[in-house]
C-alpha positions as CSV (number, residue, x, y, z in Angstrom):
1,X,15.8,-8.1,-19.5
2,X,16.5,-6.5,-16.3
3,X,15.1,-8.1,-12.8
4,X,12.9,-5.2,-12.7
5,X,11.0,-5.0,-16.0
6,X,10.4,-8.7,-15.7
7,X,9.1,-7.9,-12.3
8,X,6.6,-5.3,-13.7
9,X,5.9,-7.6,-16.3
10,X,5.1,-10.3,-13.8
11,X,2.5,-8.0,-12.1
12,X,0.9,-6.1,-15.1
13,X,0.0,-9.8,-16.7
14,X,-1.9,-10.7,-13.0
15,X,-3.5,-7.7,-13.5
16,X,-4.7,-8.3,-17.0
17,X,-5.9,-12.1,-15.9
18,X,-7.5,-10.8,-12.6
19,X,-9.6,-8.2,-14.7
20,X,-10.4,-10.7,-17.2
21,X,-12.3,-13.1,-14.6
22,X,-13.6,-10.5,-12.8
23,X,-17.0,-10.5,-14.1
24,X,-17.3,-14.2,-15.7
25,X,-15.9,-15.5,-12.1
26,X,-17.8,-13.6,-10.1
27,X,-21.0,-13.8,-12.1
28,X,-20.2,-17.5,-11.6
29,X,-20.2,-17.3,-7.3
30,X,-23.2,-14.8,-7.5
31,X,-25.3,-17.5,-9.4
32,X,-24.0,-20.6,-5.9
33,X,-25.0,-18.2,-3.5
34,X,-28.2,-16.8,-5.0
35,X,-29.6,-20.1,-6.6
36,X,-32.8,-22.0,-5.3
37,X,-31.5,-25.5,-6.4
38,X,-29.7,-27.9,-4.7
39,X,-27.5,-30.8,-6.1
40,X,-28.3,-34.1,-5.1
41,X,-25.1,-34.4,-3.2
42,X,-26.5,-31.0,-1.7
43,X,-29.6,-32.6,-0.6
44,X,-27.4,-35.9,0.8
45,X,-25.2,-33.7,2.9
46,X,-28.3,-31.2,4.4
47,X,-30.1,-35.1,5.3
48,X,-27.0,-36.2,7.0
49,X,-26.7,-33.1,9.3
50,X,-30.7,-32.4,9.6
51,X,-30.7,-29.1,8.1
52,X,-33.7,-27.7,6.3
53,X,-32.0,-25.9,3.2
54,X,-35.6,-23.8,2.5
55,X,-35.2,-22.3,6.2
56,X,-33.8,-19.3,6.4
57,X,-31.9,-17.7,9.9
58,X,-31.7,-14.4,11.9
59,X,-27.8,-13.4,12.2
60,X,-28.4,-14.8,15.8
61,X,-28.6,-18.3,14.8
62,X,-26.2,-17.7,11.9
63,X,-23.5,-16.4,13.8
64,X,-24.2,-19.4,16.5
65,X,-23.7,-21.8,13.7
66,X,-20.9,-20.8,12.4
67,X,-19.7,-20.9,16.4
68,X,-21.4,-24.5,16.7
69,X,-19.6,-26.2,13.3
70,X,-16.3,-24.1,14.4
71,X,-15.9,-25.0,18.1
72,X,-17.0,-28.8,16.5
73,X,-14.2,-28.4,14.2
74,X,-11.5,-27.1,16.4
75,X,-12.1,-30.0,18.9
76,X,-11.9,-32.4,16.1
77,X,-8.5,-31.3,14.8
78,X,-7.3,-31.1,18.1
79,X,-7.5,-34.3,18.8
80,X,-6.8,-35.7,15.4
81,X,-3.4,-34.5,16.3
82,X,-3.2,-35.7,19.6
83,X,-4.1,-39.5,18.5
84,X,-2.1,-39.5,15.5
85,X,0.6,-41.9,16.1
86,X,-2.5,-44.4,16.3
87,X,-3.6,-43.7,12.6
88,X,-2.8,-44.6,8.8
89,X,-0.3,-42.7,7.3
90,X,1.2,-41.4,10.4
91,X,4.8,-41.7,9.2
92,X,6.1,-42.7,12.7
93,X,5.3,-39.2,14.2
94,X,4.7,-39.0,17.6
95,X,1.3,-37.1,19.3
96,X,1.6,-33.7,18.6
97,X,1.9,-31.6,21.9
98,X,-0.9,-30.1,23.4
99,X,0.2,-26.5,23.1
100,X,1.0,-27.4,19.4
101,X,-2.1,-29.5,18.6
102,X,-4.6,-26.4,20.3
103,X,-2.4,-24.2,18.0
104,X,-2.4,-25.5,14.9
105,X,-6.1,-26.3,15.5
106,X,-7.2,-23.1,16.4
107,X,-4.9,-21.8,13.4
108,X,-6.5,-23.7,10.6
109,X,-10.3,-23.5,11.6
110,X,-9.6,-19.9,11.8
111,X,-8.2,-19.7,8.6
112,X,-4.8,-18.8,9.8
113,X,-2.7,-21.6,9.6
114,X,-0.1,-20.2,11.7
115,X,2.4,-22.9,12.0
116,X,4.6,-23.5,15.2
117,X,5.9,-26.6,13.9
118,X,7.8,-28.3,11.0
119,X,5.2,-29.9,8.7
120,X,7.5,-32.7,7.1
121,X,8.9,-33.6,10.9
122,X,5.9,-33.6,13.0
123,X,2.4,-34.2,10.6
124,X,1.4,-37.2,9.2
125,X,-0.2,-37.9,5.9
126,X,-4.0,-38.6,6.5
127,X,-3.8,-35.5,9.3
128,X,-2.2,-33.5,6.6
129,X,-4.8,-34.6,4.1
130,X,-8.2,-35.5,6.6
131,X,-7.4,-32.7,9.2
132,X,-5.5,-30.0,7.9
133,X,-6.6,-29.5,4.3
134,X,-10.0,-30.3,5.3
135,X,-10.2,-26.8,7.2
136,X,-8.6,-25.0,4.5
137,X,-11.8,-26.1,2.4
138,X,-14.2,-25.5,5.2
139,X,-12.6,-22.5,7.1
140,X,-12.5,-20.4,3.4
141,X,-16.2,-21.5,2.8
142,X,-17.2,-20.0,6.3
143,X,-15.4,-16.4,5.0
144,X,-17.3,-16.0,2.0
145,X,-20.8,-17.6,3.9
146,X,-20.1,-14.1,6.4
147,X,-19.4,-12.1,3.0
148,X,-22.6,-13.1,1.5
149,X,-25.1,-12.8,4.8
150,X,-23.1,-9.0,4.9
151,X,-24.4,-8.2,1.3
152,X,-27.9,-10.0,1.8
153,X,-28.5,-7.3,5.4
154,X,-27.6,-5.0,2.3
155,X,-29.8,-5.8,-0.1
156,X,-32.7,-7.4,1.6
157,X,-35.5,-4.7,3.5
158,X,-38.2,-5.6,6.5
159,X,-36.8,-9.0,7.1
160,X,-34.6,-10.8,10.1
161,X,-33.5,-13.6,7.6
162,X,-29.7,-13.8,6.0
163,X,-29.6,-16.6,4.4
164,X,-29.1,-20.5,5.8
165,X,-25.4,-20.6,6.9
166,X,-25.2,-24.8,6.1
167,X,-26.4,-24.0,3.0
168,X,-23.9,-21.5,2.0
169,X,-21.2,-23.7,3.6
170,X,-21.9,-27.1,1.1
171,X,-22.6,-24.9,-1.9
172,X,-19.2,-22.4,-1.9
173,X,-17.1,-25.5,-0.7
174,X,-18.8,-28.0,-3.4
175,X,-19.9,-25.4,-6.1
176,X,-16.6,-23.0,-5.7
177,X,-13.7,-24.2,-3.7
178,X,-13.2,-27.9,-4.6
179,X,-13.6,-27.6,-8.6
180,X,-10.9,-24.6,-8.7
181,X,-8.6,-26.6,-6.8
182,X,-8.9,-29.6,-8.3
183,X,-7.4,-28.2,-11.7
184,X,-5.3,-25.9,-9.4
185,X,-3.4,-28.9,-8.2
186,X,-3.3,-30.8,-11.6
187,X,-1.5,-27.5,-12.8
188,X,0.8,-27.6,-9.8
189,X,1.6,-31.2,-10.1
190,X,2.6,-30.4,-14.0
191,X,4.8,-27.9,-12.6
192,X,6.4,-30.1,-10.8
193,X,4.6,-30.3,-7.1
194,X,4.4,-33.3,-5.6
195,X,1.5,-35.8,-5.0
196,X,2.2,-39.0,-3.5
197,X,1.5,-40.9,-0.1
198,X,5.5,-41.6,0.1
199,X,7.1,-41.6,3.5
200,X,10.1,-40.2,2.0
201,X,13.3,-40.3,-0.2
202,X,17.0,-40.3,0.8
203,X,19.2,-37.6,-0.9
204,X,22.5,-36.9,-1.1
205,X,23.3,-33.0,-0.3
206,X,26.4,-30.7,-1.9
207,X,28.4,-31.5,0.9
208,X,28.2,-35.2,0.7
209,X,25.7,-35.5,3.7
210,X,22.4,-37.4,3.2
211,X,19.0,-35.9,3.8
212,X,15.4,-37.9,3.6
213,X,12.8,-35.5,1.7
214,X,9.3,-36.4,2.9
215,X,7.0,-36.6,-0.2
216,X,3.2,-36.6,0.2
217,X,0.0,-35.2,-1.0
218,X,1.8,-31.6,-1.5
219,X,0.4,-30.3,-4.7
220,X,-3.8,-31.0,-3.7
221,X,-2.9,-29.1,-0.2
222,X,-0.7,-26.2,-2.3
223,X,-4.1,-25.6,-4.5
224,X,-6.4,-25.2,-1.7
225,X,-3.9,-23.2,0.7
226,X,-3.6,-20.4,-1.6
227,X,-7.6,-20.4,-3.5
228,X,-8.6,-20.5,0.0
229,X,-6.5,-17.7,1.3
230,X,-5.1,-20.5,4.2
231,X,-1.2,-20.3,4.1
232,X,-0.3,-23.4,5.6
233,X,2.7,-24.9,4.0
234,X,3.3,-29.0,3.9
235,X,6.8,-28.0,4.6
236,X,8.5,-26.1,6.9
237,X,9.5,-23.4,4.4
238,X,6.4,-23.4,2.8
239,X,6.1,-21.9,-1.0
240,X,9.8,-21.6,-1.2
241,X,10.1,-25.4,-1.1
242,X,10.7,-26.7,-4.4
243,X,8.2,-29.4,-4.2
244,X,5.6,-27.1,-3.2
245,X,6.1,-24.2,-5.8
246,X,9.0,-25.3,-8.0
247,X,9.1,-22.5,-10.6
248,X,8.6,-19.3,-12.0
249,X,4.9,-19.9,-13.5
250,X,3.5,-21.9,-10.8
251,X,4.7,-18.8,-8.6
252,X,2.5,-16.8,-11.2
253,X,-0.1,-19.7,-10.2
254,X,-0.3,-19.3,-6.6
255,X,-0.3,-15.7,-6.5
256,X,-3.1,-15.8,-9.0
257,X,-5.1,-18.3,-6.7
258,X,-4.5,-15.9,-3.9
259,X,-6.4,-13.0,-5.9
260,X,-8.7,-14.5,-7.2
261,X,-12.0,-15.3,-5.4
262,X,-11.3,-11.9,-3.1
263,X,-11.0,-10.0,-6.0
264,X,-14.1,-11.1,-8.2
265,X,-16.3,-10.9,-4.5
266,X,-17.2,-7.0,-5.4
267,X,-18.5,-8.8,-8.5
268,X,-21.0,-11.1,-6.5
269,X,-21.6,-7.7,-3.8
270,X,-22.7,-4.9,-7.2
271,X,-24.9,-7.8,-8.6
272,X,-26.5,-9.0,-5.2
273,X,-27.4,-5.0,-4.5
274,X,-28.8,-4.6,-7.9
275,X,-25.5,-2.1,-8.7
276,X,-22.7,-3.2,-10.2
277,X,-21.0,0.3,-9.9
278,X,-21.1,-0.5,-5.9
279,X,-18.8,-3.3,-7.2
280,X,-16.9,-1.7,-9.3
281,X,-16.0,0.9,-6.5
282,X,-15.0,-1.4,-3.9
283,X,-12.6,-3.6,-6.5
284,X,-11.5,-0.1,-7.3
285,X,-10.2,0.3,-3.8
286,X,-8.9,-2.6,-3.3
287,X,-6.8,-2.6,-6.5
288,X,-5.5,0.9,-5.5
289,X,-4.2,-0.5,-2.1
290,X,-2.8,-3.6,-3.5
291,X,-0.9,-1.7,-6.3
292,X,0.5,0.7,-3.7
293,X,1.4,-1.7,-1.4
294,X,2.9,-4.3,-4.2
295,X,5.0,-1.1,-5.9
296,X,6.3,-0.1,-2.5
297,X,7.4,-3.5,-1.5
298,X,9.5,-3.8,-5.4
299,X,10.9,-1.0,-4.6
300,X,12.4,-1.2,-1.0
301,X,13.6,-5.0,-2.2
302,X,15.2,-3.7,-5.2
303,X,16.5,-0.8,-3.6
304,X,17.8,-2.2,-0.4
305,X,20.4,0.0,1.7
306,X,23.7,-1.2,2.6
307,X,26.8,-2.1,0.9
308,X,26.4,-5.6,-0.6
309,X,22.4,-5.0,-1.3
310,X,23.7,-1.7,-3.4
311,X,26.6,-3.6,-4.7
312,X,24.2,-6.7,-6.3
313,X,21.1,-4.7,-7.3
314,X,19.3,-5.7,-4.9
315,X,18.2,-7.5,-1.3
316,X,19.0,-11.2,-1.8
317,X,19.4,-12.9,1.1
318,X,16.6,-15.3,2.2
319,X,14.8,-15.3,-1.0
320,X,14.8,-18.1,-3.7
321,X,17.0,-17.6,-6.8
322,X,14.0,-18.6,-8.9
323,X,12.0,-16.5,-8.1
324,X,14.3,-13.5,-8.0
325,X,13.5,-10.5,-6.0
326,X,10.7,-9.0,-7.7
327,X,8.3,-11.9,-7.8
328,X,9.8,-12.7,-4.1
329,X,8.6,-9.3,-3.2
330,X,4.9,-9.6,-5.3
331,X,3.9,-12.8,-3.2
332,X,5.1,-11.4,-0.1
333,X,2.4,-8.7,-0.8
334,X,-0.2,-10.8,-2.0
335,X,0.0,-12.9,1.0
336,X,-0.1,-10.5,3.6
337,X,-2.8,-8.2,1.6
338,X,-4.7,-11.2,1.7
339,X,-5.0,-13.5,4.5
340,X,-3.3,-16.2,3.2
341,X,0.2,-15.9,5.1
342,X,2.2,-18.6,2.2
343,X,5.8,-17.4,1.9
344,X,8.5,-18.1,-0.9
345,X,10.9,-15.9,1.1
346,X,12.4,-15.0,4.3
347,X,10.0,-12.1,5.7
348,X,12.9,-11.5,8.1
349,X,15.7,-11.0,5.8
350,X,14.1,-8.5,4.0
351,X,14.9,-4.4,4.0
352,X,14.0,-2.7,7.2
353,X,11.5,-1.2,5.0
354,X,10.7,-3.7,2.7
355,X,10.0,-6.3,6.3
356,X,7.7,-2.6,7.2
357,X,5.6,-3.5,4.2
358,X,4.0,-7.2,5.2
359,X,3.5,-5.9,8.8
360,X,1.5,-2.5,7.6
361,X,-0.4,-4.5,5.0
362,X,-1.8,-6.9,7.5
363,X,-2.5,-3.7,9.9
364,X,-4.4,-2.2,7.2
365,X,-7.4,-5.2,7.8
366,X,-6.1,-7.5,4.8
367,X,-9.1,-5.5,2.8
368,X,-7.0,-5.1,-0.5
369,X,-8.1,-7.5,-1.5
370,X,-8.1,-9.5,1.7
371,X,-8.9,-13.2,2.7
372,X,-11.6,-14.8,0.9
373,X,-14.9,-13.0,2.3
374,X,-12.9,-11.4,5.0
375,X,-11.5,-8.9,2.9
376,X,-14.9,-8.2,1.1
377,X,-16.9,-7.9,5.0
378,X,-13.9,-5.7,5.8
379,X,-14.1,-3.1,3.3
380,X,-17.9,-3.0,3.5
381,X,-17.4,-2.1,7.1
382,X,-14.6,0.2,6.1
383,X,-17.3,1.8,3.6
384,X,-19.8,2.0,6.8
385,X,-17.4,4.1,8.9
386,X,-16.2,6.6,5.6
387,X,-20.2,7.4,4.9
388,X,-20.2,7.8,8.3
389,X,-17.7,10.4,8.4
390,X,-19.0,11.8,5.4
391,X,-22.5,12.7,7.0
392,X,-20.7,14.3,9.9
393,X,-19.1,16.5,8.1
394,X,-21.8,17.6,5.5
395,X,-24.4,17.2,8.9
396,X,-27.2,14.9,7.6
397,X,-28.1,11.1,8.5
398,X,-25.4,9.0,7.1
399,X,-26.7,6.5,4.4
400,X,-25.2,3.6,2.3
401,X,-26.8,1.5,-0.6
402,X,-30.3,3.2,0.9
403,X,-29.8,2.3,4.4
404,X,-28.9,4.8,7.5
405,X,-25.9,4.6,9.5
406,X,-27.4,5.2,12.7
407,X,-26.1,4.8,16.3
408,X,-26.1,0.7,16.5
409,X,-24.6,0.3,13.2
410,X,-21.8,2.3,13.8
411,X,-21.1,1.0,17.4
412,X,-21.0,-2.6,15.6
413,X,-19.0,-0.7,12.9
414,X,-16.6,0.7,15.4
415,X,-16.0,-2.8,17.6
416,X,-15.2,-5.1,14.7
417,X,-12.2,-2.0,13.6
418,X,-10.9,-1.8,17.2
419,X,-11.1,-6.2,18.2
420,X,-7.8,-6.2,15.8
421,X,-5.5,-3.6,17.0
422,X,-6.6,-4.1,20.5
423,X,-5.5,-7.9,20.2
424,X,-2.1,-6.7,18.2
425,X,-0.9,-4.3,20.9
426,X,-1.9,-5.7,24.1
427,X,-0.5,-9.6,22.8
428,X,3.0,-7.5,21.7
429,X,3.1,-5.2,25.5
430,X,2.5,-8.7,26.9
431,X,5.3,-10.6,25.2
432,X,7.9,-7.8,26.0
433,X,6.3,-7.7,29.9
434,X,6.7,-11.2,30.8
435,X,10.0,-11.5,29.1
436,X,8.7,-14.1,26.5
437,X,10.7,-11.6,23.2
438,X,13.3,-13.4,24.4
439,X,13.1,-16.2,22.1
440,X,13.5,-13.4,19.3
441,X,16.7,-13.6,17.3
442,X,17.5,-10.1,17.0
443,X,17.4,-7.5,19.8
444,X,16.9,-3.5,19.0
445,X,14.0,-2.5,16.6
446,X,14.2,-5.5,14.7
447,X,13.7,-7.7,17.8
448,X,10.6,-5.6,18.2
449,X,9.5,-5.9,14.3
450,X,9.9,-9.9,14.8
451,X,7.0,-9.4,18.0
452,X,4.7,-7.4,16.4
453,X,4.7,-9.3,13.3
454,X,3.7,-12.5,14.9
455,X,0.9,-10.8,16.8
456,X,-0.1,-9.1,13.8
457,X,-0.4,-11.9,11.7
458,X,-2.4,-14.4,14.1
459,X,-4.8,-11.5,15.4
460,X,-5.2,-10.5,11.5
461,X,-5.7,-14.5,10.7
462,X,-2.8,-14.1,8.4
463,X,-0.9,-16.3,9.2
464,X,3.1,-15.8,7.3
465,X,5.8,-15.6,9.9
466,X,8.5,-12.4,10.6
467,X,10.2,-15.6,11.8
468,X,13.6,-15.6,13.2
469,X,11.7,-16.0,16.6
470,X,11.0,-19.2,18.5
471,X,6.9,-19.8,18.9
472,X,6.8,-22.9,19.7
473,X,6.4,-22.8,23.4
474,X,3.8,-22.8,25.7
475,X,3.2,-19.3,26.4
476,X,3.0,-18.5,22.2
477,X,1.2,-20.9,21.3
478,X,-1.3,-20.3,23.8
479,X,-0.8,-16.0,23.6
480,X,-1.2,-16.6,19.8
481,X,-3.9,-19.4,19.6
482,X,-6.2,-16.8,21.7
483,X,-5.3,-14.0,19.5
484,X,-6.3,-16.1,16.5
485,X,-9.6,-17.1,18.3
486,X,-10.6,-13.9,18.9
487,X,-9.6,-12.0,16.0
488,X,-11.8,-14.2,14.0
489,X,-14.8,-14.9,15.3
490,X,-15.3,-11.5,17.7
491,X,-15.6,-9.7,14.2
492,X,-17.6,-11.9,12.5
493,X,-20.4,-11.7,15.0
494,X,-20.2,-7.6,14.9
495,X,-20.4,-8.2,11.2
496,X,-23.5,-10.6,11.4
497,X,-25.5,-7.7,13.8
498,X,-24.7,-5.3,11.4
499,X,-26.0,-7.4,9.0
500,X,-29.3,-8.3,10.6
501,X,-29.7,-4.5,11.6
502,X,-29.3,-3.6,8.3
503,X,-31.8,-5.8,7.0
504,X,-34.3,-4.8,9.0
505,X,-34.4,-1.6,7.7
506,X,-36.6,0.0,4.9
507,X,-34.8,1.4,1.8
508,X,-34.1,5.1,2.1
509,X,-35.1,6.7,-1.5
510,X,-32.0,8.4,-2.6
511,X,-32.0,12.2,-2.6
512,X,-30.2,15.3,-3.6
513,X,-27.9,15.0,-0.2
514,X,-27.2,11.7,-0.6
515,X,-23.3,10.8,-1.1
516,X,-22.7,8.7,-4.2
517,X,-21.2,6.1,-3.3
518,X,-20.1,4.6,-6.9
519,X,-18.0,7.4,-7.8
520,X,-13.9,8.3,-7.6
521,X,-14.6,10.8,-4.9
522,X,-15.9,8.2,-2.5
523,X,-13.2,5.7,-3.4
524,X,-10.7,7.9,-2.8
525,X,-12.3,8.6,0.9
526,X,-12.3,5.0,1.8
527,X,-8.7,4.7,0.7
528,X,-8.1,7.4,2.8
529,X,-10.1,6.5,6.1
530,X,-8.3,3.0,5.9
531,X,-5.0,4.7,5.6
532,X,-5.7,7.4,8.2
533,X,-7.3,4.8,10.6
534,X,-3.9,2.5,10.4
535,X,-1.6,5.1,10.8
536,X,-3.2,6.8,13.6
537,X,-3.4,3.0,15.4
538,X,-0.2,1.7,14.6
539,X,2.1,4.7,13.7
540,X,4.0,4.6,17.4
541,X,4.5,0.8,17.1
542,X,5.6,1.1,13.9
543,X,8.3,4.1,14.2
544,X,10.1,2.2,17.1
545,X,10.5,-1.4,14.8
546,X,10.3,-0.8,11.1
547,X,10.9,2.8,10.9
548,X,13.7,3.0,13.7
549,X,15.8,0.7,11.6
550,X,15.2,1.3,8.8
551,X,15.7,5.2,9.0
């Protein structure tokens, strides 16, 4: 069998298991968001932090909750770190830095985890297991919670309420998150992942060196980095590390986990709108994107330019022999059409073009599928801005699901597409302006494609490294952690307006001018808007770094 039949292979029978949970899986999270009854764990937890779960809130007070419990949660983590060498577990490792610690805080409650730092040389146990993978549970339940209060301004008329943001939080983390990665991780660990509190194990290398191996509770963080869309790796190379993804099939795994809550999500959006069409035509997007972009990415890897590439079949260098090229290539895409950021290759040692690929799919919004309830909220304001267009061009009021797309809901519309691109380019002209792309390896258009990647990926909360540049400094890690910052949370509260603006309205009865918005014609515009809108933002960054070298 040749390395790219298996690769197709690989990808047609993620396809076939994605389509298969679609509607049992998603049916499933419709049923935690929408129920009326609480757990008596549920009823603990909403005692313990006062909350009234039959009280509903106004996006105001959602959006300042999710502020309240993430500001709360970034000062927590922060010092966590800082104090470390004080607690149990803590390996001998020192306080992280500050720079590092507001980082790698910032990064995970974001639900970035951009990593500046070397998680088997810096990170103790109980911060990797109390800190960090506590914020890949919580930070992934906050996603879906904006997802969900989106849907409900859709489907709800005359009303100010969303939706009680604690009680979304407990159920999706307790009710969706923490059962999935429970058997996640008892998968990984027969794989071969690791699970232990050991402080590490002394090796001897090919060369007759010795090395100590840090073991540790890998295989429960592994399960919840990649359901939740995190990315943050226990060790420094991340997925590529053997005791984090050690084969073939728990590759197929963790890309799997990466798909699918973002892709069942249009599931829990058609039935919450009474439509499951509307469903079927956003997952339809998203699988066109993510096809595209996964197909592309094959093909550049396997069909890499120059001499030794040509000679071999393919690009090899800085990707895992078992994993080949092809399934190298399929999580590369899966992380960076997501927003998990997880690598089991070297981003940087990729094709020209094939290194374009990651870059453009994080430009694109991560909306194919994207981050757990980011991608959903991104496409649904993607959908906004096409009707939009639509109704300018046919002149009549623009309308989706039976609400207009007046004046406010487009300017909220309009400032959560521009927060991202602003953050990209500005953060990159800085780095070049002060002389901080120094610390990039390569000089030339690559050198540029190392920048824009790493700005790309924390103001998209993605997370994966171009690497082959130095972050962890000062100026990065404080450039980045503000990127991060405000590329999450500055489009969340546009998305909660738009939410409680929509809400507010009363249904418009359907007519003979309205667009359907269920159908391949208006799937094919939002394909095309998000394409159009990319390239139009990001086309002159891209043809001096990607496209400069690699054409």
């Amino acid at each position: 069998m040749t390395m790219t039949t298996a690769g197709v292979i690989f990808v047609l029978s993620l396809v076939a298991v994605l389509v298969a949970v679609y509607k049992p899986f998603g049916d499933y999270m419709y049923r935690v968001v929408s129920g009326a009854r609480h757990s008596r764990v549920e009823r603990g937890i909403y005692r313990l932090v006062g909350v009234n779960p039959a009280g509903e809130q106004t996006w105001g007070v959602y959006a300042r909750s999710v502020l309240a419990f993430s500001a709360v949660s970034i000062l927590f983590l922060y010092l966590f770190q800082r104090v470390q060498d004080k607690l149990w577990l803590s390996l001998g490792f020192g306080p992280v830095v500050p720079h590092g610690a507001w980082n790698t805080a910032v990064s995970f409650v974001t639900n970035t985890n951009w990593q500046s730092y070397s998680g088997e040389s810096t990170m103790g146990h109980l911060v990797q297991m109390a800190g960090l993978a506590v914020q890949n549970f919580v930070s992934a339940a906050v996603g879906i919670a904006i997802a969900v209060a989106l849907v409900r301004g859709f489907a709800r008329s005359r009303t100010q309420q969303l939706g009680n943001f604690w009680v979304d939080l407990t159920r999706i983390t307790l009710r969706i998150l923490l059962p999935i990665a429970v058997l996640a991780a008892i998968a990984l660990m027969i794989g071969g992942a690791v699970q232990n509190l050991s402080a590490g194990t002394d090796v001897s290398t090919l060369t007759g060196g010795s090395q100590t191996i840090t073991g540790g509770p890998v295989a429960s963080q592994e399960a919840i980095k990649e359901l939740g869309t995190n990315g943050g790796g226990f060790y420094n190379v991340n997925s590529a590390h053997p005791f984090e993804n050690p084969t073939t099939w728990t590759n197929w795994i963790e890309i799997f986990l990466i798909l699918l809550i973002p892709f069942s999500l249009p599931r829990v959006f058609g039935r919450m709108v009474g439509q499951n069409r509307q469903g079927y035509a956003i997952a339809a997007v998203m699988a066109i994107l993510a096809l595209a972009s996964i197909t592309l990415t094959n093909v550049f890897e396997l069909a890499g330019h120059g001499t030794v590439p040509q000679a071999v079949g393919a690009a090899l260098e800085g990707k895992e022999v078992r994993f080949d090229v092809s399934n190298s290539a399929t999580f590369a895409a899966a992380t960076t059409l997501t927003s998990t950021g997880a690598v089991n290759s070297f981003h940087d040692s990729f094709t020209p073009l094939g290194g374009m690929m990651p870059i453009v799919n994080m430009m694109l919004g991560e909306v194919a599928p994207g981050g757990v309830g980011a991608g959903l909220y991104g496409l649904l304001i993607l959908a906004v801005i096409t009707v939009f267009v639509a109704g300018l061009m046919v002149g009549r009021t623009p309308e989706y699901l039976g609400k207009k797309i007046g004046s406010r809901e487009i300017k909220f519309a309009s400032m959560y597409f521009l927060i991202t691109p602003a953050l990209v380019l500005i953060g990159t002209a800085a780095a070049f302006a002060t002389g901080n792309n120094a610390t990039a390896l390569n000089v030339g258009p690559h050198g540029l494609s190392e920048v824009l990647y790493a700005f790309t990926s924390a103001s998209n909360n993605n997370g994966s490294a171009f690497a082959g540049i130095t972050v962890n400094t000062t100026w990065w890690d404080t450039a980045l952690g503000l990127c991060m910052l405000l590329g999450r949370f500055l489009p969340i509260i546009f998305v909660l307006a738009l939410a409680g603006s929509l809400a507010r309205q009363q249904p418009t009865p359907a007519s003979e001018g309205t667009l359907p918005t269920h159908r391949p014609l208006f799937i094919g515009m939002v394909v095309g808007v998000t394409v159009v809108l990319v390239a139009l933002t990001f086309l002159p960054a891209l043809a001096l770094g990607p496209l400069a070298e690699g054409l």
